[in-house]
N, C-alpha and C positions, 0 to 999 in steps of 0.2 A: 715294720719291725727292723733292728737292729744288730747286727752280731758283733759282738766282739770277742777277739779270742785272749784269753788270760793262758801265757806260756807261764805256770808253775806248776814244775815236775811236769809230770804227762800232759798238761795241757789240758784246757775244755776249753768251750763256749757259754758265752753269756748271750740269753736275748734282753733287750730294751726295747718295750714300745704298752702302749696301751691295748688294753681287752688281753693280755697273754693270759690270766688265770684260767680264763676259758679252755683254751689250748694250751695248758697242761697235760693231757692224757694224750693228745696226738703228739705232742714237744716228748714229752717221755715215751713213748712207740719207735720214735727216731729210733732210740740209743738200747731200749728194754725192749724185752718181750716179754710177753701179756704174763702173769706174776701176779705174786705179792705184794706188796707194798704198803709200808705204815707212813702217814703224815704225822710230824713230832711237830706241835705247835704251842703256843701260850693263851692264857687266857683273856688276853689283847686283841692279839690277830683271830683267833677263831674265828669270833664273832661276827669281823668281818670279810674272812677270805675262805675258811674252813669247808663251809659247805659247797661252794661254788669248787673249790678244789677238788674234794673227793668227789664230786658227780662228772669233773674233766676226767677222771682219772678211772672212774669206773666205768663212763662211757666209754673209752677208750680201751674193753675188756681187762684192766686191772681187778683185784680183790684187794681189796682197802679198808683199814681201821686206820680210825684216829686219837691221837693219844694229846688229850691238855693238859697241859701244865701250869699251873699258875704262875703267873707275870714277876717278872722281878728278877734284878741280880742275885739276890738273896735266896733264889731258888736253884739255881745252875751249882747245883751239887750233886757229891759222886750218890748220893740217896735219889736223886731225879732220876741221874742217870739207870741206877740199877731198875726204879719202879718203870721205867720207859723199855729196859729190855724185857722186863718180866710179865709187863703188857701183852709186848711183840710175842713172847713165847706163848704165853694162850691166845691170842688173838689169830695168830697167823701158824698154827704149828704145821711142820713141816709135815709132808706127806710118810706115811710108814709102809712100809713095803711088807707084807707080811713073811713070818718065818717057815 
């Protein structure tokens, strides 16, 4: 595996190399703790990265949903965008603290 580091604004890390899907959930443990987390994908990639992704990511003690989208430029609208928040808010709602 690979690093390289992209200086824009704060900076991150890129990895490069083969098998990292897998080590997703440990690659995010780095940086996260154990959480939430929504995968925002297309109807492209799902099929074939999607599931290998949310199971690095739940192995890895994450809570994960995944939200498709259907493929295309044509879809990268502020309408995606909103149905992808509104996902996340049922999907993952935040903890409530009782009164």
């Amino acid at each position: 595996m690979k690093k390289v580091f992209v200086n824009a604004g704060k900076g991150y890390e890129i990895h490069i190399g083969s098998g990292l899907i897998a080590q997703a959930g440990t690659l995010a443990k780095e940086v996260l703790k154990a959480g939430k987390l929504a995968i925002l994908t297309d109807s492209t990639v799902d099929p074939l990265y999607g599931s290998e992704v949310e199971k690095s990511l739940s192995d890895a003690g994450f809570q994960v949903c995944r939200y498709v989208s259907p493929a295309g430029e044509e879809n990268k609208t502020i309408a995606t965008v909103t149905d992808f928040i509104n996902f996340m808010s049922e999907a993952l709602p935040s903890t409530q603290i009782p009164a």
